[in-house]
N, C-alpha and C positions, 0 to 999 in steps of 0.2 A: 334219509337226510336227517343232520340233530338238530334239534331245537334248543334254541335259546330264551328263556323269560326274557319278555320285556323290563325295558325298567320301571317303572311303574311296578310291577308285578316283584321284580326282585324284592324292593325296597319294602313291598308287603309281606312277602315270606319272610325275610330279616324281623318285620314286626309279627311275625307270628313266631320264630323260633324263640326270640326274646323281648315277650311285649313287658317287660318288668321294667327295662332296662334297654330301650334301644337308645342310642349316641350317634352323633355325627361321627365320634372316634371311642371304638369300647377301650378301654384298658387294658394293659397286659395281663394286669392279674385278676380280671373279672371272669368268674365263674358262669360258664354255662351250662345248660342242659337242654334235654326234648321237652317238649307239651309245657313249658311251662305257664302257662293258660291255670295248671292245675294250686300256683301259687297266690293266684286271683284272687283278693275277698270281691266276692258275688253279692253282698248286700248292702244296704244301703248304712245299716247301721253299724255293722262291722268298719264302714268305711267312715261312719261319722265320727268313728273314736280312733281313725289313725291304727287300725287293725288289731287294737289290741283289744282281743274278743276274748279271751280266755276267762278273762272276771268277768263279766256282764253275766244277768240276769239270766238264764236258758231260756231259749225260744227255737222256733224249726232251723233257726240257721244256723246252730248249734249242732250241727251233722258237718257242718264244714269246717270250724273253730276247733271242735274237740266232740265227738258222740254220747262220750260219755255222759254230760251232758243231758242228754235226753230225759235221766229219771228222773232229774230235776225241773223238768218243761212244765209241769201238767199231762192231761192226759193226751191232748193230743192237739195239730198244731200244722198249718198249712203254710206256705210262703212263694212266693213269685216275685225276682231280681231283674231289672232292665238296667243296662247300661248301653249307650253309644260308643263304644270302646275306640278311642282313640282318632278321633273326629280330626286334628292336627295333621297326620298321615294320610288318612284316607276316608271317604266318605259312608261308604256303605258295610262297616265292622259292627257289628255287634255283640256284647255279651248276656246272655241269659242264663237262668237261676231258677230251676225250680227244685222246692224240697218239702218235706213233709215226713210225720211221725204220729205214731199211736202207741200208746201206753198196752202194754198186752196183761201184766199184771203190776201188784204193787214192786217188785224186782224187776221187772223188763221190759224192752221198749225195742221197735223197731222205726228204722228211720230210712229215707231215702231220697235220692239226689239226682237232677239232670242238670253238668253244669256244660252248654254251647256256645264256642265263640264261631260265630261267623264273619269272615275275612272276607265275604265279597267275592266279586271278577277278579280270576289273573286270567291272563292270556300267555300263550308262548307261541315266538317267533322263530323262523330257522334263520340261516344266515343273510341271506339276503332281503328282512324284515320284514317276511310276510308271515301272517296268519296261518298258523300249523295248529294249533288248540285254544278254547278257551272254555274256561269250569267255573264251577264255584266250592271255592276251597273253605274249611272248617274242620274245627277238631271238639268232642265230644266226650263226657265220663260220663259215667251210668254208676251210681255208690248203693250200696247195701248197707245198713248198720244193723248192729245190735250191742244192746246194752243193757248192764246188769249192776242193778246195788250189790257189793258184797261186803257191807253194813248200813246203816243209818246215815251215815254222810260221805260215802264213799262209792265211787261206780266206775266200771271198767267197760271199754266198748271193743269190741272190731269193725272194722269195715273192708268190705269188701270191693276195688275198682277195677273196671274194664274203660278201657283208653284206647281212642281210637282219631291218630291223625294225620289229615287229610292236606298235604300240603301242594298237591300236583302230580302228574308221572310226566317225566320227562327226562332229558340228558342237558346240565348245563356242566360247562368245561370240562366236559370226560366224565361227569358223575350222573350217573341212572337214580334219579327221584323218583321213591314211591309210597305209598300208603302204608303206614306204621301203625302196628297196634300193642300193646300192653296191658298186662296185668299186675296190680296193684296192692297192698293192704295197710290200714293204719291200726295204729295202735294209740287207745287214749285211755289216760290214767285223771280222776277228776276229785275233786269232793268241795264239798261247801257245809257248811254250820252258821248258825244264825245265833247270836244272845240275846238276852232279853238285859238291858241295863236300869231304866224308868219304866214310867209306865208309859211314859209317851215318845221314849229312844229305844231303840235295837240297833244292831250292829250284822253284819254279816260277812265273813270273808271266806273267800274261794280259791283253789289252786288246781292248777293243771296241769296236766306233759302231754304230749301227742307227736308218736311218729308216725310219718304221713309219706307217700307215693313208694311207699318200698317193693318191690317189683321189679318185673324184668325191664331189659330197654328197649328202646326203640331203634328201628332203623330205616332210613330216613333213606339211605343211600348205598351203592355197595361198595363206599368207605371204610366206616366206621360205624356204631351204632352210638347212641347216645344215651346216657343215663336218664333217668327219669327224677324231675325237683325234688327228690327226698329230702325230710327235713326234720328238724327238729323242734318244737314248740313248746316252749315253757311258759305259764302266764301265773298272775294274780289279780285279785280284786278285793274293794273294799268299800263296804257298802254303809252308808250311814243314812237309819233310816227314823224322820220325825217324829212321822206318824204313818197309821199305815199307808195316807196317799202321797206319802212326797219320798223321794228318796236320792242319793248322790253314792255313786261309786264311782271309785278311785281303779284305773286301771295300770298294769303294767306285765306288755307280753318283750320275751326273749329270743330269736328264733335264730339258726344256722343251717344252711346247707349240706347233707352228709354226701354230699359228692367230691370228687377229687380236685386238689386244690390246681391250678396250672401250674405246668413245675416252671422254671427260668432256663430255655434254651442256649443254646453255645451259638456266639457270632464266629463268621468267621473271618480271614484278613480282611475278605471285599466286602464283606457287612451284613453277608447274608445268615441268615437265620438258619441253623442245622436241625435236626433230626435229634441231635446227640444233648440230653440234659444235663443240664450244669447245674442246678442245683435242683432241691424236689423229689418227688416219686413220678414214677410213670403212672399216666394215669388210666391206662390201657387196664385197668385192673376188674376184676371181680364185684358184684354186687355186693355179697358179703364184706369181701375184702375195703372193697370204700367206706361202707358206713362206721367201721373200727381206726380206720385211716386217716378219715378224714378229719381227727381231730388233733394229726401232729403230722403234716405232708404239706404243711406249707414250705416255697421254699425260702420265704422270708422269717420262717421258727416260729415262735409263741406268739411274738408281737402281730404275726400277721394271721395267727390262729384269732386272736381275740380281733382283728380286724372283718371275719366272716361273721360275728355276731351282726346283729342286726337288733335295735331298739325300739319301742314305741310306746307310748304312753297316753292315757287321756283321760277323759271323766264319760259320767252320764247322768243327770239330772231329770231327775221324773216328777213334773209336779201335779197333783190331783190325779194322778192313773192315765190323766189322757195328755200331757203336752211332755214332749223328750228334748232337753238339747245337750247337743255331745260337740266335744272337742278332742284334738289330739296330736302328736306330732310324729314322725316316722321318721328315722334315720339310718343310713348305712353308708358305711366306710365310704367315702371318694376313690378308693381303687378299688372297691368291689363294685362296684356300680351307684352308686353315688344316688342312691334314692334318698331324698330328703325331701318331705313334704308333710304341707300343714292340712290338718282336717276338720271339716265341720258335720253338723248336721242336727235335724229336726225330724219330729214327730209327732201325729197327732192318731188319737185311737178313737173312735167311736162305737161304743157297744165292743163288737168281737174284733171286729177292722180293727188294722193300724197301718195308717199310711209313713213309710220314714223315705228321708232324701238324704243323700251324702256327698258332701264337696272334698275337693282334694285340688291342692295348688301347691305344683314343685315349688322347693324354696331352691333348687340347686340348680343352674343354668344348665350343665350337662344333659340330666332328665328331664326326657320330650314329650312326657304327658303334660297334658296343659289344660288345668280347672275340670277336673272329669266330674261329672255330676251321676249319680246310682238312684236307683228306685227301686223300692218293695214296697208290696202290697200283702200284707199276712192277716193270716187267720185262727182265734186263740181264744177260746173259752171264754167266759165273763172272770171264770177263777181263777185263771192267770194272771190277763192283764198285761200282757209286754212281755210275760217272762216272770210276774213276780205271783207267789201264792198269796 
């Protein structure tokens, strides 16, 4: 006999194919993909600057920002992320965040990652709505890094991901659901340099690139398989510092999707939606083939190339080594999915602790996350200090 999810359950798979961006109504030309869980910022302080991580200070959560990263941390550096993910939808999701790093020599550093979201009870019903299954669904990465100075302000990383997700096995409307898993690597390009201006001013600024979830796809169903959030990351930062206990950086990260764009299908007399593309690529394509593609396959042209950017921007004020408060804003295109939202957050360090918390409130009626609040709790030398030497 087939089974059908409940509703309840559907509406939670929906939030786990696309928890970025789930809508009452997604848009024609919002880009989807698998696992994307994997486009999460998982910390608290990543999320109090409106994601724009790429400039900030290096600390352990700089394995998910960019790895490179790492030789810049200190020597070594713990961290654990709680969030209630998505409390609005459903009650029993959450996401966790654990990561960590050690310095192996003055050139190298190893880092690593468990990022889990847990979606709770689905159940599936067969036709006559009785009780045929009930699990507990989740999806998982397990990261590897490594990272190398290859000069005095300059470091290169890989990372390596195993992806693994868990969304049900079952059949709804003709389609056999099952347990997807992938493999992954990123590639991050970083550096930072400090000045010395006074005796009581420095400066510091930072840049990065990072391509992330590159790897095979997933397959979910035996439809189609799905590409996996590849992406692209560009950031900076800009650090003005008093003296050595107070400090303010300026952030600003860039990021886009290297998946394929939706092309725009052919209607037909009755209205129906064909098979046959009318404007676009197909996006039935090649892993390699996307990543090169998907920077001119919109089928709206440039205008709508520069519509898959994504912006964000913020600060981080560090005063006496132990209090942080961070701001920031997040935006993306209304027909990409229409994430726009404002961010906050605080920190306090004690000795090696530092506890941070991170608010986030859609500003766009669309996006159905609502006030998500994050938690870390890390662990960091007295020489660091947050991230700074």
């Amino acid at each position: 006999m087939n089974t059908r999810i409940s509703t309840p359950a559907y509406t939670l798979i929906l939030a786990a194919l696309f928890p970025l961006f789930v809508t009452a109504q997604i848009g024609r030309s919002t880009i989807t993909t698998g696992a994307s869980f994997l486009l999460l910022s998982p910390d608290a302080r990543t999320t109090g600057v409106a994601e724009a991580g790429t400039g900030l200070v290096p600390d352990a959560n700089s394995v998910f920002t960019n790895a490179a990263k790492l030789n810049f941390a200190g020597e070594k550096g713990l961290s654990f992320s709680y969030t209630p993910w998505m409390r609005q939808l459903v009650k029993d999701e959450h996401l966790g965040y654990l990561t960590a790093f050690h310095r192996l020599s003055q050139r190298e550093a190893l880092g690593m990652s468990i990022k889990y979201l847990d979606m709770g009870e689905i159940t599936f019903r067969d036709e006559m709505g009785n009780l045929s299954q009930r699990y507990n669904a989740g999806e998982i990465s397990i990261d590897a890094s490594y990272s190398r100075l290859l000069g005095d302000h300059f470091a290169m990383a890989l990372t390596a991901r195993y992806i693994h997700s868990n969304l049900g096995s079952g059949a709804y409307n003709g389609l056999d659901m099952d347990r997807a898993n992938a493999f992954a690597m990123d590639v991050g390009l970083y550096s930072e340099k400090s000045y010395i201006t006074l005796k009581q001013f420095s400066k510091r600024f930072a840049w990065g690139i990072n391509l992330t979830n590159i790897g095979t796809k997933l397959n979910y169903t035996n439809a189609k398989e799905s590409f996996l959030p590849m992406n692209l990351r560009m950031g900076v930062g800009y650090g003005l510092n008093n003296d050595p206990d107070n400090r303010l950086t300026l952030l600003l990260d860039v990021t886009k999707l290297l998946v394929p764009s939706r092309p725009q299908y052919r209607v037909d007399e009755q209205g129906n939606v064909t098979a046959e593309i009318e404007k676009g690529k197909d996006p039935d394509r090649s892993v390699p083939s996307a990543l090169f593609t998907s920077f001119f396959d919109a089928p709206g042209g440039f205008s709508e190339e520069l519509s898959e950017f994504t912006i964000s921007g913020g600060f981080e004020f560090c005063y006496y080594r132990q209090f942080f408060i961070r701001s920031g804003y997040f935006y993306e295109n209304p027909a990409k999915g229409n994430r726009q939202h404002f961010a906050a957050g605080v920190g306090l360090r004690v000795k090696s602790l530092q506890i941070d918390i991170g608010y986030l409130t859609p500003m766009a009626r669309r996006y159905s996350v609502r006030n998500e609040l994050k938690f870390t709790l890390s662990f960091h030398p007295m020489d660091v200090l947050g991230g700074e030497k």
